[in-house]
N, C-alpha and C positions, 0 to 999 in steps of 0.2 A: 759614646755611641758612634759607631762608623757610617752612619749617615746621617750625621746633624752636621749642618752648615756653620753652627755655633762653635763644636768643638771640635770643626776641621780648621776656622777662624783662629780658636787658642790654642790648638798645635802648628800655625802658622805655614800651615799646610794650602789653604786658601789667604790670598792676600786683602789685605785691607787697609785701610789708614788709621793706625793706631796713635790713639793721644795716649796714652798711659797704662803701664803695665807692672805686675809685681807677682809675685809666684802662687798667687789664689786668683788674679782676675786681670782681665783683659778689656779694655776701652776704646773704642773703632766707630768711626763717622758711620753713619747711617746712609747707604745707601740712596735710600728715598726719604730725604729728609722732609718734619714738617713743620719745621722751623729752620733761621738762618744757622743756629748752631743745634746738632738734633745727634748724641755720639749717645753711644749702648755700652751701657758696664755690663758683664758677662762671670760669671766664675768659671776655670778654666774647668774644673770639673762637672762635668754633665747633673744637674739639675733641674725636673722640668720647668718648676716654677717657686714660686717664695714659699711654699706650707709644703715643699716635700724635704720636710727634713734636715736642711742647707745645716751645716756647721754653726756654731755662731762664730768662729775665727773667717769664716767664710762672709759672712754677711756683714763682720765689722770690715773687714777687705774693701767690700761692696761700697758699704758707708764712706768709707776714705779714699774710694776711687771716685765718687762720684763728685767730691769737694776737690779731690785732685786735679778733673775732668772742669769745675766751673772756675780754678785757678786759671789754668792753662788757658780758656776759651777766654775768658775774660767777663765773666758773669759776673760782676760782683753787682749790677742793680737789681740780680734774682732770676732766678729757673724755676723749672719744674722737674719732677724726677716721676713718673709713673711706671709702673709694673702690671702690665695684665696677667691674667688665671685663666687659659683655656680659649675655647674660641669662642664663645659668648662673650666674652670681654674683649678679641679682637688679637689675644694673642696665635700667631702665627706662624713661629718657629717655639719647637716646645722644649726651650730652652732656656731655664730663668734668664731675664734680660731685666736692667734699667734703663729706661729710655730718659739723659739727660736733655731737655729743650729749652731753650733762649735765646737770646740774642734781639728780642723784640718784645713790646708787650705783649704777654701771652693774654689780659684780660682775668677775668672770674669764672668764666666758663670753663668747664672740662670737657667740653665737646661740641 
């Protein structure tokens, strides 16, 4: 889509700070982060969200970008990984996203 911020991100058309990348997805700090380490897995093709259909090569990409993403950051005492669906759940850019979060205790709460 030529006006998703997402995947002007994975055509490296807009800049970002990319921890990890491989030719289904794309891994970039979170601008407003809400934790100390808070980076977005992305697949480089336009998907709004996780139930539209995503490949499954696409989504094992996702999986292994996101263990890729807590290697590098250095999670190994545990993250969180969320996806929202829409803007009733808060998603924003409608562009499947994981939002990788740690670097702290997150708690038991999800909000």
């Amino acid at each position: 889509m030529s006006d998703c911020i997402f995947c002007k991100i994975a055509e490296h058309e807009i800049p970002a700070t990319i921890v990890y990348e491989d030719d289904f997805v794309i891994a970039f700090d979170d601008l407003n982060p809400q934790a100390p380490v808070h980076t977005l897995v992305i697949p480089k093709a336009h998907h709004e969200s996780i139930i539209d259909d995503v490949p499954a090569e696409v989504l094992a990409a996702m999986a292994h970008a996101v263990s890729e993403v807590a290697r590098i950051k250095g999670l190994e005492e545990g993250f969180r990984v969320i996806s929202n669906k829409g803007e009733a759940a808060g998603q924003t850019v409608m562009h499947l996203h994981l939002h990788v979060l740690g670097g702290k205790s997150l708690g038991e709460s999800l909000i």
